[in-house]
N, C-alpha and C positions, 0 to 999 in steps of 0.2 A: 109954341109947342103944340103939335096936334094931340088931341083927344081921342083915344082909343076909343074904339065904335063898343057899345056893347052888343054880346052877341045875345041870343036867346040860349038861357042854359038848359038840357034837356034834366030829365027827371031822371035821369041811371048816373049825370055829372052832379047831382045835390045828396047822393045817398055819401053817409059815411065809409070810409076807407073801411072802417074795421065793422065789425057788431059791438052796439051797443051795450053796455054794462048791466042793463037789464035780461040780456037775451043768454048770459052766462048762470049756469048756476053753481053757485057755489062749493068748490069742492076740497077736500082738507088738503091737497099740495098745494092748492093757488092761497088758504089760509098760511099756510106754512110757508111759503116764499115771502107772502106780508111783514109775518110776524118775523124771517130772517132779519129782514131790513129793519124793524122795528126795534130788536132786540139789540144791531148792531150800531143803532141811533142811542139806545140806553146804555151801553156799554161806553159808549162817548163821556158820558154823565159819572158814570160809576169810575172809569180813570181819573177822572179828576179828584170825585173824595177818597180817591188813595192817593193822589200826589198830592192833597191837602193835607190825609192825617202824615204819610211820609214824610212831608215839608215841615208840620207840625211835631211830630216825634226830633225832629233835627236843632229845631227851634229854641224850643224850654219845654220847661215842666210843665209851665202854666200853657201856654196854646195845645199840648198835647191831649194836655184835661180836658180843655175845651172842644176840641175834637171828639178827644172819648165818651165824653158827654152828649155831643150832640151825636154819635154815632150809635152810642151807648143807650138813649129812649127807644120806648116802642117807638115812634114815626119814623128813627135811625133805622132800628132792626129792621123795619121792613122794607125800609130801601134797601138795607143789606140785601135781605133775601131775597126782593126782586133782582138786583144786580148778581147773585150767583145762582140766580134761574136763567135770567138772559146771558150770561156766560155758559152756562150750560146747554143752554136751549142753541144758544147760537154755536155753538162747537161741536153737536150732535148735527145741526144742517150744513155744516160745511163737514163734515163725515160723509153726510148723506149725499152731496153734490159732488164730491169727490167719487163716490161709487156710480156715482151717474158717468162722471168722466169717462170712467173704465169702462162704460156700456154697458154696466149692470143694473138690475132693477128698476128697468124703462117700460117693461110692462106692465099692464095694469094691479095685477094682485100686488105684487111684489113693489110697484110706486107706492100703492094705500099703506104696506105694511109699513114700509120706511118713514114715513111719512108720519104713523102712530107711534113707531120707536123711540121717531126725533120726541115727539112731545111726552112722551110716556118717560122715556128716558129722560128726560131734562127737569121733570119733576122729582124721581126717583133719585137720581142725584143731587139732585139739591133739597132733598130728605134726608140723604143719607149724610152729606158734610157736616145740615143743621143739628145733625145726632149727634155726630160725634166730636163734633163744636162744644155742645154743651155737656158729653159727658167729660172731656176731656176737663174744662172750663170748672 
């Protein structure tokens, strides 16, 4: 088998394809697209301890408890409340991606508002459920 000759590589074939990750500065839609993904990685997490307690509630009394128990500690609750932040969070940016579809809100002012709605909103709702959670409760 011959040996491909090397050639000499010039200096404009060793630059990266793209700009490097330092040369971008950070800005809330490139956070917001992270945290889409992030939130729909958590949401993976969170269906399962509902088909756990579901499974559990199906089961007995006794694993139900166990469920309720451990769902039922502060470290549970706040898995809760992250898990209906990330549903929330994550259902306001497919809102928000969806009005991109349409060709809306592609310009600047109107990307940043969206973009503070997604997050503003995804809090605000998941203040308002944990209200009425416990007033109802």
């Amino acid at each position: 088998m011959a040996e491909a000759k090397s050639r000499p590589v010039s200096p404009e074939a060793r630059r990266p394809l793209s700009p490097h990750l330092q040369i971008y500065r950070p800005m809330l839609t490139m956070m917001m697209s992270i945290m889409h993904r992030v939130t729909g990685m958590a949401l993976y997490a969170g269906t399962l301890l509902m088909a756990w307690w579901l499974i559990a509630a199906a089961t007995d009394a006794r694993a139900f408890a166990t469920v309720s128990g451990v769902l039922g500690s502060i470290p549970g609750r706040l898995v809760l409340l992250g898990f209906t932040w990330a549903l929330f969070h994550h259902m306001l940016g497919g809102v928000r991606h969806f009005i991109w579809d349409m060709g809306r809100g592609m310009d600047h002012p109107e990307r940043e508002y969206l973009a503070q709605a997604t997050l503003i909103g995804g809090f605000v709702l998941t203040l308002i459920v944990w209200i009425v959670a416990y007033m109802v409760r």
